[in-house]
VOZA-508310 format. One record per residue (C-alpha): x, y, z; residue number from 0. Coordinates in Angstrom, 1 decimal. Layout:
x  y  z  n
X  Y  Z  NUM
...
//
This chain:
x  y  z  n
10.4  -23.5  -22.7  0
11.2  -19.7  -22.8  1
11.0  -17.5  -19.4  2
10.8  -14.9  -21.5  3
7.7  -16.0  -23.4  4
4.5  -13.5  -23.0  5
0.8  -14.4  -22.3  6
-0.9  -13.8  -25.7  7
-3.5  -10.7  -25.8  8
-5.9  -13.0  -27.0  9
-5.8  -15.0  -23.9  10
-5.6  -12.3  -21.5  11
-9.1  -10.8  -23.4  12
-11.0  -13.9  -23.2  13
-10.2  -14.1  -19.7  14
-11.7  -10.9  -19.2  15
-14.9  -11.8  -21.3  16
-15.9  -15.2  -19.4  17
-15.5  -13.4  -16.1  18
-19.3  -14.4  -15.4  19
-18.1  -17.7  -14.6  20
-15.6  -16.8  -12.3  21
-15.2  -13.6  -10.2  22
-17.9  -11.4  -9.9  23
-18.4  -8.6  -11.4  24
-19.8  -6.0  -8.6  25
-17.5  -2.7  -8.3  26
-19.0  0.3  -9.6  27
-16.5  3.7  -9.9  28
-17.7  4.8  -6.5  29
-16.5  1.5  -4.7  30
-13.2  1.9  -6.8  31
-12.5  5.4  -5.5  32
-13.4  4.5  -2.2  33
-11.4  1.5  -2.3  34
-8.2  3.4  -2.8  35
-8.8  6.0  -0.4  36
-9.2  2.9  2.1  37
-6.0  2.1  1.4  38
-3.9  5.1  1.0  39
-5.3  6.9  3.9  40
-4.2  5.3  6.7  41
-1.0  4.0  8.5  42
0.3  6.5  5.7  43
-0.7  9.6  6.9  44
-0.9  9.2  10.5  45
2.4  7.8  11.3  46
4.9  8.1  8.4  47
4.0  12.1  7.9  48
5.5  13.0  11.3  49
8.5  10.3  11.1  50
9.4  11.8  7.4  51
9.2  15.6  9.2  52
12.0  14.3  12.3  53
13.8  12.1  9.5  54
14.0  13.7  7.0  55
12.8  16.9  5.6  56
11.1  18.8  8.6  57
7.9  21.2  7.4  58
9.5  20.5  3.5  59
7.7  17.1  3.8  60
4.9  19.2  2.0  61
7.2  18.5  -0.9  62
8.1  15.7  -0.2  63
4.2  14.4  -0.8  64
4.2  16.6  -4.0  65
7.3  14.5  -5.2  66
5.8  10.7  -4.6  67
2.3  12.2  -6.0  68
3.8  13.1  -9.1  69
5.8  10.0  -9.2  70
2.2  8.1  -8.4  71
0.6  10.1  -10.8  72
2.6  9.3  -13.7  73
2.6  5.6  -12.8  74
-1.2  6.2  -12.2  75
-1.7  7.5  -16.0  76
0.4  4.5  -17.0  77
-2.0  1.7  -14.6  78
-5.3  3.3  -16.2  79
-4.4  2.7  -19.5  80
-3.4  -0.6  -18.6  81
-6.4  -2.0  -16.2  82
-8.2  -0.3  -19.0  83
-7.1  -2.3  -21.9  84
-6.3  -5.6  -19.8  85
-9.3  -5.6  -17.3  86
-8.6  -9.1  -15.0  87
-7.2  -9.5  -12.1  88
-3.7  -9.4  -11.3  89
-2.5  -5.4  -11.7  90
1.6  -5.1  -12.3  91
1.3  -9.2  -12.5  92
-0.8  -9.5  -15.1  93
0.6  -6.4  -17.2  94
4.0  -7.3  -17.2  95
3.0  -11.0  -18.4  96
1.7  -9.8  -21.5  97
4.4  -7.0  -22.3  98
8.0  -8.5  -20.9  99
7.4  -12.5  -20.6  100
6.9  -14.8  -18.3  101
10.5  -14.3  -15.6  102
9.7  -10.5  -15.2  103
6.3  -11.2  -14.1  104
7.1  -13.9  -11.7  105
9.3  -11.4  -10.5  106
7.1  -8.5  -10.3  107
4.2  -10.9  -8.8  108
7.0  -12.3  -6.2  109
7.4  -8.4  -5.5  110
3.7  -7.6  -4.8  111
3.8  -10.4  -1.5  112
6.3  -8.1  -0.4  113
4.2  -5.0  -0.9  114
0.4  -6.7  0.2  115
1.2  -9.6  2.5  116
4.6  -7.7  4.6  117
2.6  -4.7  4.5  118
-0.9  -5.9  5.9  119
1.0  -7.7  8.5  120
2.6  -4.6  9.4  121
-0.2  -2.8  9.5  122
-1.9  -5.6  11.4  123
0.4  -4.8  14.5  124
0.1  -1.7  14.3  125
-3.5  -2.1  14.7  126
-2.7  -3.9  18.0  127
-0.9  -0.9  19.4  128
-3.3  1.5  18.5  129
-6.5  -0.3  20.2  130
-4.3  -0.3  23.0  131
-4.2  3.1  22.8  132
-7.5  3.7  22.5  133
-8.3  1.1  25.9  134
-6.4  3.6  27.7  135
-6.7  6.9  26.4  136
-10.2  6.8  24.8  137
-12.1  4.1  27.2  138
-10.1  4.5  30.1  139
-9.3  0.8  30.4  140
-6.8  -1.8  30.9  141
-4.6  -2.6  28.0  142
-4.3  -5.3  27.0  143
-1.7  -7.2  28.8  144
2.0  -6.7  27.1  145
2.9  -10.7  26.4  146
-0.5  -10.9  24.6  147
0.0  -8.1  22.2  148
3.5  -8.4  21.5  149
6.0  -10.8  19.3  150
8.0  -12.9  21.4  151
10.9  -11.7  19.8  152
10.1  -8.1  21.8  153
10.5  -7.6  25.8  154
8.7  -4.8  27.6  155
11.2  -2.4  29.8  156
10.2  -4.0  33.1  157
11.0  -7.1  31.3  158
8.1  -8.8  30.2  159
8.6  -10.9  27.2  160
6.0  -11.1  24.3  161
4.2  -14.5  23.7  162
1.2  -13.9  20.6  163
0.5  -10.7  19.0  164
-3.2  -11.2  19.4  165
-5.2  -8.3  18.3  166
-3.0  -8.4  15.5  167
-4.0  -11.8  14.4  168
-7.8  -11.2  15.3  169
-7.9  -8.1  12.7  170
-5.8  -10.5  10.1  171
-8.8  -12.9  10.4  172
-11.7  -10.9  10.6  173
-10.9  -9.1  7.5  174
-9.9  -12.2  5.7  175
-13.4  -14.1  6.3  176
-14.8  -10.8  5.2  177
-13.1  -11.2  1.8  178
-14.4  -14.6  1.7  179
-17.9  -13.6  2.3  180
-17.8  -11.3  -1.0  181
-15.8  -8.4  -2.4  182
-19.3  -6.3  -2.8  183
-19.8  -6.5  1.5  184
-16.3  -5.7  1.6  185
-16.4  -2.7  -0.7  186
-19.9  -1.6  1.5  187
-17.8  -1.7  4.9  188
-14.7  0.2  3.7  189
-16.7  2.8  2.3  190
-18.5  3.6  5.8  191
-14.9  3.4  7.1  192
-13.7  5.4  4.4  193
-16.4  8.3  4.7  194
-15.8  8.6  9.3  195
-11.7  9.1  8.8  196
-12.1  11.7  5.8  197
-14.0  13.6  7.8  198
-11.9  13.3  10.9  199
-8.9  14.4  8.6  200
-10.7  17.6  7.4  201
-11.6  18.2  10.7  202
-7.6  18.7  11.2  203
-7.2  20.3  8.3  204
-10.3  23.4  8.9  205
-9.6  23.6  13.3  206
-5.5  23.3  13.2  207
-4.9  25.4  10.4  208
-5.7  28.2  13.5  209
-2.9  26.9  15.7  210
-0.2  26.9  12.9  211
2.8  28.7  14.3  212
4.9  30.7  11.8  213
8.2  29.7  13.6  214
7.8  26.3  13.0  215
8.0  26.6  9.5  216
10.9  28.5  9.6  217
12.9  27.4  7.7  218
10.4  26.0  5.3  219
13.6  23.6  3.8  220
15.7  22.9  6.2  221
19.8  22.8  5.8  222
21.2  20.0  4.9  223
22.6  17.9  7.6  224
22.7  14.0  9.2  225
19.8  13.4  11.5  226
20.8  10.0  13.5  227
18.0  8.0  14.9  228
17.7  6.1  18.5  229
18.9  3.3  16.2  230
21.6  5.1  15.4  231
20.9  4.9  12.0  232
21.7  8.2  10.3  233
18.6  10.1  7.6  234
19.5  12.9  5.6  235
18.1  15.8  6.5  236
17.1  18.9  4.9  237
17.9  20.5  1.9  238
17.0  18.1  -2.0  239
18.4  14.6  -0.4  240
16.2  14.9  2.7  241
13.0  16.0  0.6  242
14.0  12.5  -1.6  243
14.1  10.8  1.5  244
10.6  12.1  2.8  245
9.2  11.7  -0.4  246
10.7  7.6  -0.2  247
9.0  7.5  3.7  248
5.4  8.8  3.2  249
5.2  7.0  -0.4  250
4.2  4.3  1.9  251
1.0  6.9  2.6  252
0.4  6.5  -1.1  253
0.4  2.7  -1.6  254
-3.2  1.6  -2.2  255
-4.2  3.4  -5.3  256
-2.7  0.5  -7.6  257
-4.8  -1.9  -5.9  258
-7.7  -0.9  -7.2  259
-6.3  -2.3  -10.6  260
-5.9  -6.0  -9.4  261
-9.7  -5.7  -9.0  262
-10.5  -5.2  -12.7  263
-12.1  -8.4  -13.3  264
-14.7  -7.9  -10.7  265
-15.9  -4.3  -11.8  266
-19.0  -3.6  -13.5  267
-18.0  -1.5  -17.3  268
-13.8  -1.6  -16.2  269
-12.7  0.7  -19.4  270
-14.6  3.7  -18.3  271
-14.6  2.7  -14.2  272
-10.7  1.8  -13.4  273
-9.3  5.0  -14.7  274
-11.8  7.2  -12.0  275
-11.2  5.1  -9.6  276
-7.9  4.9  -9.8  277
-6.7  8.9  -10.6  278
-10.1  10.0  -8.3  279
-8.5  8.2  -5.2  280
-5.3  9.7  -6.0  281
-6.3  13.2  -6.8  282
-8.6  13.3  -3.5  283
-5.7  11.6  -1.5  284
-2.9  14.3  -2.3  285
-4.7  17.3  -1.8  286
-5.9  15.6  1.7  287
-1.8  15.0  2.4  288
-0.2  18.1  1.5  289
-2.4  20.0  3.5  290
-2.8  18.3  6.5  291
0.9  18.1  6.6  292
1.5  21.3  6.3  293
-1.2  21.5  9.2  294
0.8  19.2  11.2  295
3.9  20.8  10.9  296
2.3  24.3  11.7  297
1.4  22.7  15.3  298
4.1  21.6  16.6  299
8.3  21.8  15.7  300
10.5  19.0  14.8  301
12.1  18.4  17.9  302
8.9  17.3  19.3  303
8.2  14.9  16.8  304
11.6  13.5  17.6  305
11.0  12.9  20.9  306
7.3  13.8  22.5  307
5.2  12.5  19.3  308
6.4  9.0  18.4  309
3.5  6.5  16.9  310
1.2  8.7  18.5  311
2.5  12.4  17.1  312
-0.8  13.3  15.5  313
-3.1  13.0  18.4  314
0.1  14.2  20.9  315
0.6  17.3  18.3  316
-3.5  18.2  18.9  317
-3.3  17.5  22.7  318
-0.6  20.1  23.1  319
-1.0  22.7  20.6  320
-4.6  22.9  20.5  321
-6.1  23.4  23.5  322
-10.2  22.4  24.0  323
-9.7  20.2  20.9  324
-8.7  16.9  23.1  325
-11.7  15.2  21.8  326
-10.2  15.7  18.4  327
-7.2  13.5  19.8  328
-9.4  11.1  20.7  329
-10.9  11.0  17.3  330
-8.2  10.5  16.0  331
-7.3  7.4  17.7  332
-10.4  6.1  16.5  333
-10.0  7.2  13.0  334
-6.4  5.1  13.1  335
-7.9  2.2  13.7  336
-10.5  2.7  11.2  337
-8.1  3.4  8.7  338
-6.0  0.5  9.6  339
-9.2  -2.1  9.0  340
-9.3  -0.7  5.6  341
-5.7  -0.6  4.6  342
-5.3  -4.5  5.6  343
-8.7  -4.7  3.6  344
-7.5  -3.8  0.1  345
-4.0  -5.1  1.2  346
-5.5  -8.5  1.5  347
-8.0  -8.2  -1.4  348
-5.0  -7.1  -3.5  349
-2.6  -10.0  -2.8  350
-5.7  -12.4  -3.0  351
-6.2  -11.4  -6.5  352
-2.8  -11.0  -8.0  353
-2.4  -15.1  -5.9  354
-5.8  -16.1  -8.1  355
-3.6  -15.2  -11.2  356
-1.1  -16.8  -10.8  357
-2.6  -19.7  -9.8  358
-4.5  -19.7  -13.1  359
-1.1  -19.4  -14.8  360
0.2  -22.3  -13.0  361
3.1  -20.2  -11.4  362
1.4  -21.2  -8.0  363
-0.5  -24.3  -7.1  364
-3.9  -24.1  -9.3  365
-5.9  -24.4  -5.8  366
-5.1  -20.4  -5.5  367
-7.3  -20.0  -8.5  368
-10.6  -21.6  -7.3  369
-13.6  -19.7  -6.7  370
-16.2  -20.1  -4.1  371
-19.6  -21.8  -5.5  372
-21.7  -19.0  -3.7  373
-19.3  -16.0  -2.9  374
-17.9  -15.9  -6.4  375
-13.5  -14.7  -4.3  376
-11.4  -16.8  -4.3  377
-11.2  -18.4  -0.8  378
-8.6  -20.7  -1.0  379
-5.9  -17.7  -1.9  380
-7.5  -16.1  1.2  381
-7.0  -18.5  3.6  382
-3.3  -19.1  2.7  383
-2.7  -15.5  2.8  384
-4.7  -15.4  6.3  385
-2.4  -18.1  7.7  386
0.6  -16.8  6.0  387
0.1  -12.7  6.6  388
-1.6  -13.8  10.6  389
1.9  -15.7  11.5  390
3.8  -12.9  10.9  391
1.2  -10.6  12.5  392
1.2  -12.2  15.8  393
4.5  -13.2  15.7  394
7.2  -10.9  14.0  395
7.5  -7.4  15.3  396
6.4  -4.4  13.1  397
9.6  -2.4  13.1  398
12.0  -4.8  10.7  399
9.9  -4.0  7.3  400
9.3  -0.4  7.1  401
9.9  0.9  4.1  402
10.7  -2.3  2.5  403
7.1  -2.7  1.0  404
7.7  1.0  -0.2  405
10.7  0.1  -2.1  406
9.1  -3.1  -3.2  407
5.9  -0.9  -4.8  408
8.1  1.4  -6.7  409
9.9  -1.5  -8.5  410
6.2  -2.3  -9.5  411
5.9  0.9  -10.5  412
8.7  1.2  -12.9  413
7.7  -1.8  -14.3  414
4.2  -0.9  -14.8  415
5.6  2.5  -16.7  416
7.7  0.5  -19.0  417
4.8  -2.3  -20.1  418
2.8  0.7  -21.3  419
5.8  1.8  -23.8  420
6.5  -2.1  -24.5  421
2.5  -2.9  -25.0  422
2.2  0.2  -27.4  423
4.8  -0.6  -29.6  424
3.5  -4.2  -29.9  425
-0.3  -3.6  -29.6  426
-0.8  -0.7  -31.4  427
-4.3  -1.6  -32.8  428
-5.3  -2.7  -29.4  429
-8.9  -1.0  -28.3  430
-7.8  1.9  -25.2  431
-10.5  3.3  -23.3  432
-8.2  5.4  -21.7  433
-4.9  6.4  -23.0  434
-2.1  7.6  -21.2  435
-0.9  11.3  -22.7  436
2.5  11.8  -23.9  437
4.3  8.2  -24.6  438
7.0  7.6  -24.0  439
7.6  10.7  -22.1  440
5.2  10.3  -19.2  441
6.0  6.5  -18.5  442
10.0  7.5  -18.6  443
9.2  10.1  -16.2  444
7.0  7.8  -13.8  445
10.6  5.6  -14.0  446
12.7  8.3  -13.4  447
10.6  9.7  -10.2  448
9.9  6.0  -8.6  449
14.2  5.6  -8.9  450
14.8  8.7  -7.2  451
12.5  7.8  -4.6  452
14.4  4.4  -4.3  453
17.6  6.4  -4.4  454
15.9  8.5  -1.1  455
15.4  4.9  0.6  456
19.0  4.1  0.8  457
21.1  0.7  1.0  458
19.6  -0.9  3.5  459
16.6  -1.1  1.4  460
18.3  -1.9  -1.5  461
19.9  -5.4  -0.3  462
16.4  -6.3  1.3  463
14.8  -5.7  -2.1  464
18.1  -7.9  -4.0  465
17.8  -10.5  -1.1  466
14.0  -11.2  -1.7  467
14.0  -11.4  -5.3  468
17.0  -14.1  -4.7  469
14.9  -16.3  -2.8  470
11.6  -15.6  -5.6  471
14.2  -16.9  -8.6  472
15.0  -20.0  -6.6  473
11.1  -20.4  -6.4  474
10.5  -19.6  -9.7  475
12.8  -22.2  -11.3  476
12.3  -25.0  -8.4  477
8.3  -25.1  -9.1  478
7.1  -22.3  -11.4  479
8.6  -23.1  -14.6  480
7.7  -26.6  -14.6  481
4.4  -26.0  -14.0  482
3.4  -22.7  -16.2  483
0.6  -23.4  -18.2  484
2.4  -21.0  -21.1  485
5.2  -23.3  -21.6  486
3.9  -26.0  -20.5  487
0.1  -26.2  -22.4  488
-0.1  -30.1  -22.1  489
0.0  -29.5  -17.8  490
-4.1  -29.1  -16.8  491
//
């Protein structure tokens, strides 16, 4: 039994080919597109935008989004050719299977719970806080009362301790049964979703870009300094390390895009329809950032971001620097919330498809892998990842991942870049419907980019990334390896 031994081509193709009798094929290059806008825009924007701008890099987070869209793009290039050639479920998973053996894709497919499952959850209670928000400040009601929307590891200032992180929870399991019910009614509801918050966020873009205050952009790059937090954790700021830095924090606005890939197997003519989708939502998506950041940044100066704006700075920035537009604030609130629901969609939908895989390949138990009769998803993956991704929605507080599911997405990055140089050298004869220009020069780049961006994520990050692919190995070779159906073809 080798861990290094690779899933055949053949196999991976005939996979593809008897789809009929498993997932259903129902994604056209519309649903695709709008699919990764659902997930990128969202928590993304809203909140990480203003947090990279106090952090990190002040109104230069404009670059910073221009140096995690190139390092997207060029790992973009690299997934269409891939989802392209290989078109099942699994994205990075599946890939790396058939280019670098059997370990490395445990490992990358260990890595995407961190980036799907962590980051839905943390989305999830985000969620919570924001329709508290908009109780209060939208529908002038009560909130929701403290120990019911809160971890109990969290206590309120007056000292009210948290019990159940409800609303959190609710959104976990509302969008999970929607999964269930069929990936076609799921693509229908985000793209309604997806349509209200694009047009909320050009509505920023067109009546702010009045209000931008020369002074506030002044300097453009700040100079390089130490900003510390309330943490007391210290950020570089200003100058090339705090651009890294931004560009490592609102890379989180960009993860979404590579989930449109671990939905191959259920789109209708995948060679010609994974590529749009998967460059169309990232084209749209980075033109949409860089200006609306620079919009933001316009409004309002980094000090207030520091202290007056918080989780709120978007609709706090409007409120005070754009008089008569308060209903725009409001908006905004709503479109937050919308963007939320559709970030845990494909967050969920993702790390339900990349589980089917696996269970197929016996690296997790084969029930992972079974499809409704009627709905044609696979419903068991969804209810573990419901119970699993709910738990620590209602009961873990948001703030301890963070950037960890951005770190965790660039490793699956680089890998992605370097199965497109492996699978080109060992496939060469293998059909491409789309082909990614300039090998190896374009996937090296993609590496080099995502590992500057890791560099920008510091330490911290590092060890949580080391200490989570610890406790994957000791998974891996406890269950996986004895039950791989690659080195083990006798196991059904």
């Amino acid at each position: 039994m080798s861990i290094w031994k690779r899933k055949p081509m053949a196999i991976l193709l005939e996979e593809a080919s008897e789809s009929e009798k498993g997932l259903k094929r129902t994604l056209t290059a519309w649903s695709l597109v709008a699919l990764g806008i659902g997930a990128i825009i969202g928590a993304g924007l809203f909140v990480r935008t203003a947090t990279a701008a106090a952090q990190n890099a002040g109104p230069s987070v404009t670059i910073g989004f221009i140096v995690a869209a190139i390092g997207c793009a060029l790992a973009g290039l690299c997934y269409a050719e891939l989802s392209s050639s290989i078109p099942i479920s699994g994205s990075a998973y599946t890939y790396t299977y058939a280019t670098m053996g059997e370990l490395l894709a445990w490992i990358i497919g260990w890595d995407l719970i961190l980036e799907y499952a962590v980051g839905a959850a943390t989305v999830g209670i985000a969620w919570s806080e924001y329709l508290n928000n908009l109780l209060v400040n939208v529908l002038h009601m009560s909130p929701i009362p403290y120990e019911w929307c809160h971890s109990p590891f969290q206590t309120s200032g007056d000292g009210v301790s948290g019990i159940i992180n409800l609303p959190a929870f609710f959104i976990v399991v509302l969008i999970s049964l929607l999964l269930i019910k069929g990936t076609q009614e799921s693509a229908f509801v985000n793209g309604i979703i997806v349509v209200a918050k694009v047009a909320i966020v050009v509505m920023i873009i067109i009546f702010g870009w009045n209000f931008i205050r020369p002074e506030n952009h002044t300097p453009y790059i700040p100079p390089s300094s130490v900003f510390t937090d309330e943490h007391g954790v210290g950020h570089s700021f200003g100058g090339v390390l705090g651009i890294l830095g931004a560009a490592g924090t609102v890379f989180f606005a960009f993860i979404g895009f590579d989930a449109v890939s671990t939905a191959a197997q259920e789109t209708i003519n995948p060679k010609k329809n994974m590529p749009i989708g998967i460059l169309g939502s990232l084209a749209v998506c980075t033109v949409l950032y860089i200006l609306f950041a620079h919009v933001l940044t316009g409004l309002e100066s980094v000090e207030f971001f520091r202290t007056g704006g918080k989780e709120a700075s978007v609709a706090n920035a409007i409120t005070s620097a754009m008089p008569g537009y308060e209903w725009l604030a409001q908006f905004v609130t709503v479109a937050i919330l919308a963007g939320f629901s559709s970030v845990i969609l494909v967050m969920l939908l993702g790390q339900s498809r990349v589980f089917y895989s696996m269970g197929k390949d016996g690296l997790l138990p084969k029930a992972f892998a079974d499809v409704h009769p009627k709905f044609k998803t696979p419903y068991k993956a969804n209810l573990v990842i419901l119970l699993i991704v709910g738990v620590f929605a209602a009961f873990i507080p948001g703030d301890i991942v963070g950037d960890m599911t951005s770190i965790g997405t660039l490793f699956a990055f680089i890998l992605v870049c370097i199965s497109v140089i492996v699978l080109r050298k060992t496939e060469p004869d293998m059909p491409r419907q789309f082909k990614t220009p300039l090998v190896p020069l374009v996937p090296i780049l993609g590496v080099v980019v995502c590992l500057a961006m890791i560099y920008g994520l510091g330490w911290t990050n590092w060890a949580r990334l080391g200490g989570w692919l610890v406790l994957g190995l000791i998974f891996y070779f406890a269950y996986s390896k004895k039950n791989s159906r690659l080195n083990n073809p006798d196991k059904k």
